[in-house]
N, C-alpha and C positions, 0 to 999 in steps of 0.2 A: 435818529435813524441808525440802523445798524450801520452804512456806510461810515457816518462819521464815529464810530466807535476811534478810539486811539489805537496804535500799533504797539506790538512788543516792546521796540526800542524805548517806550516812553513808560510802558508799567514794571518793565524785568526789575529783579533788583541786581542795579551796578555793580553791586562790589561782590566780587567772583572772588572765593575764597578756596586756594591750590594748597595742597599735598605734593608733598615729592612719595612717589611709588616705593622708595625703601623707608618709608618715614612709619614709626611703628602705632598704631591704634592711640593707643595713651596722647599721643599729640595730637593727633587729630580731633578729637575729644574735647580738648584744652581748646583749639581754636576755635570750634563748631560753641563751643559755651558763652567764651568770648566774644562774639559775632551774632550769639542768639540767632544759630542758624540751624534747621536740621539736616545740612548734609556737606558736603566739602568736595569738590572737584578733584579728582586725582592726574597725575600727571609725570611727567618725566623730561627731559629734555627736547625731546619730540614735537611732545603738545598732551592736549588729554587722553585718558587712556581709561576713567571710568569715573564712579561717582561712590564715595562712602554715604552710607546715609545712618540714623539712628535705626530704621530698621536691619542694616547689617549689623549694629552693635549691639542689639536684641537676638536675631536670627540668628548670626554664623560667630559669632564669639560667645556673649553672656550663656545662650542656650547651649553651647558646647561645649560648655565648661575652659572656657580658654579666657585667662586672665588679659587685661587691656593692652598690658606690659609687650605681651608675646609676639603677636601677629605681628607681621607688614600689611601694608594698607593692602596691598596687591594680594594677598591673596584670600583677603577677605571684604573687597570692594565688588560693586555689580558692573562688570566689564561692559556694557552699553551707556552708549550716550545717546538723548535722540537730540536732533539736533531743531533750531525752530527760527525760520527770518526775521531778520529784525523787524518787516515789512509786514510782517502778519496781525490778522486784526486782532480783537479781543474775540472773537465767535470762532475763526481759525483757530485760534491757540487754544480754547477749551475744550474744540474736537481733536486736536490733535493730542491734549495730554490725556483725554478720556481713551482714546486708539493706543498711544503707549503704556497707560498706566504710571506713569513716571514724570520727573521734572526735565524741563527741556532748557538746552543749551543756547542761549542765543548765539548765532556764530553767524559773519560774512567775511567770510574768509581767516576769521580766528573768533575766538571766544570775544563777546560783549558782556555779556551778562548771562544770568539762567532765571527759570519763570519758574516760580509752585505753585501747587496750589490755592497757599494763601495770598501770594500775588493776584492772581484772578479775582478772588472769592474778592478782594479791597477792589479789585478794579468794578466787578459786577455789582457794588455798592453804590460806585459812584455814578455808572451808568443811569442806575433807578428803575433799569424794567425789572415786572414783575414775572414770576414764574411759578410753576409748579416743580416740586421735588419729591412726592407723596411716592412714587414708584422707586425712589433711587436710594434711601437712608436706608439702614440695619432694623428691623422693627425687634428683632434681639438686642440684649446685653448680657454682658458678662461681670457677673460681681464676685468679689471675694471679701472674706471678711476681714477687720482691720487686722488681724495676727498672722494673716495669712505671709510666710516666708517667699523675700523675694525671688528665689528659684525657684516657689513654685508657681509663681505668678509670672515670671518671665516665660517656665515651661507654656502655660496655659493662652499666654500673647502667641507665642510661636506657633501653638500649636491650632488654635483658630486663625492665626494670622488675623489677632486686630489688634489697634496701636492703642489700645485703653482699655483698663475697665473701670469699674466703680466699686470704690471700697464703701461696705455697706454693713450694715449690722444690723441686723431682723428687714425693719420695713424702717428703718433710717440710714441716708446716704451719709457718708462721714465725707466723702470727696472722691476723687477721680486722681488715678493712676495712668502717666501716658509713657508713651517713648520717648519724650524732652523732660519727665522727669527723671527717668531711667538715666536718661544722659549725663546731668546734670550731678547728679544723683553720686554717679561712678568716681566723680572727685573726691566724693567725702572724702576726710581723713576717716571716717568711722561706718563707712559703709564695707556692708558684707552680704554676700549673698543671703545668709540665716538670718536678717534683720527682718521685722516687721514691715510688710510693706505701708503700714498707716505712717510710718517716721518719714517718709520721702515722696507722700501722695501731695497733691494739689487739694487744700483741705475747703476752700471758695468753689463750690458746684455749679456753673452758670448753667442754667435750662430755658427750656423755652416751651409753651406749649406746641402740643401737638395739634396741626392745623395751619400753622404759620407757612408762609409762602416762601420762597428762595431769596427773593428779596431783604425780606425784615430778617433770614438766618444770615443773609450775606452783615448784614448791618450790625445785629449782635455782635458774630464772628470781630471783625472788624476793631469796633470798638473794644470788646474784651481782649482782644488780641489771641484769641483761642482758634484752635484746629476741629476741635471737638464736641457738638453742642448736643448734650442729652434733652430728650424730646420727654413732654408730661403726661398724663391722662390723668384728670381728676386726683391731680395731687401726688400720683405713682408716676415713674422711669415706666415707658413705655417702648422705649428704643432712641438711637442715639443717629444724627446726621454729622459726614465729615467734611471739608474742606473741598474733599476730592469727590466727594457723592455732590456737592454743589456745582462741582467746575461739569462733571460728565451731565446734569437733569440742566443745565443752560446748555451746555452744548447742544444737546436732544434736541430740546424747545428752539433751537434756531434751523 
């Protein structure tokens, strides 16, 4: 029963990972790889003050042509936090991140931990209810071909505002391009914007057909440990479900 769903406190993940606010990009970076995490808490002496995430190092640096070195976190971090109780169930916390769009902070009276998406999407595995998602996934994608340069494929993320595409050639997928590998990516000693983006794609495509319920995408997700699961139709990408299209079609359904 929904009632005994668990609360925040028990699915958030513990280890809250801080920035100091004059701390510059490049570090940040280095920690968030470290941690295999997408985003970094920022803060100051005070307490928190906002959130870096890989889509700010997509968005407001790479797409601006502004090197990692450069920045302070501050002034290229998203200055809200939403905040979320520890006491909050698993059905509360998926409407509440579908309402902010964003990861939530757990805090009673200071930070505990923070919720993502893929916290939930693990937690609504374990659950086992089933759901519909057929209204809430992208029934587009976005491909580029393996040569395609990663500033123009950074451009073309910003500019749709989505965290992947698929590198592809003719009517064969070679793999999948996200914001964690962009991340990741940024350490090379031998990356550069003019590189191919096939040298720094995720080149294993996990898919699923199209048809599958929230449930069995939660379980995929999950086990693959992916954000991003491209959807099939008879054998072709027909559109792609994310993490965060999973957390907002369960919150719906409750």
């Amino acid at each position: 029963m929904l009632s005994e769903l668990p609360t925040a406190s028990g699915f958030m993940s513990k280890k809250l990972v801080t920035a100091y606010s004059h701390s510059n990009v490049s570090n940040a970076i280095k920690l968030m790889v470290d941690y295999n995490i997408g985003s970094i808490i920022v803060k100051d002496n005070e307490g928190p003050l906002g959130v870096f995430t890989e889509r700010n190092l997509l968005s407001d640096v790479l797409a601006r042509g502004r090197r990692i070195e450069e920045p302070i976190l501050t002034e290229v971090m998203t200055p809200t936090l939403n905040f979320l109780n520890p006491s909050a169930t698993l059905v509360d916390t998926a409407k509440l991140m579908a309402e902010k769009k964003g990861r939530l902070l757990v805090s009673n009276g200071g930070p505990m931990g923070i919720v993502t998406a893929t916290d939930i999407v693990r937690e609504i595995q374990k659950e086992g209810k089933r759901f519909d998602f057929t209204g809430s996934y992208s029934r587009g994608l976005w491909e580029v071909p393996p040569r395609a340069r990663i500033e123009e494929v950074v451009r073309l993320m910003t500019e749709k505002r989505v965290g992947s595409v698929i590198v592809s050639e003719g009517r064969f997928s070679r793999g999948i391009f996200t914001e964690r590998d962009l991340l990741r990516s940024v350490l090379s000693l031998d990356f550069r914007m003019d590189e191919q983006v096939e040298k720094f794609a995720t080149h294993h495509l996990v898919t699923a057909k199209e048809g599958i319920d929230g449930l069995e995408a939660a379980k995929i997700m999950a086990s693959q440990r992916i954000k991003r699961l491209p959807l099939t139709r008879d054998d072709e990408l027909c559109g792609i479900v994310t993490a965060r299209d999973l957390v907002e079609a369960f919150a719906s359904s409750n």
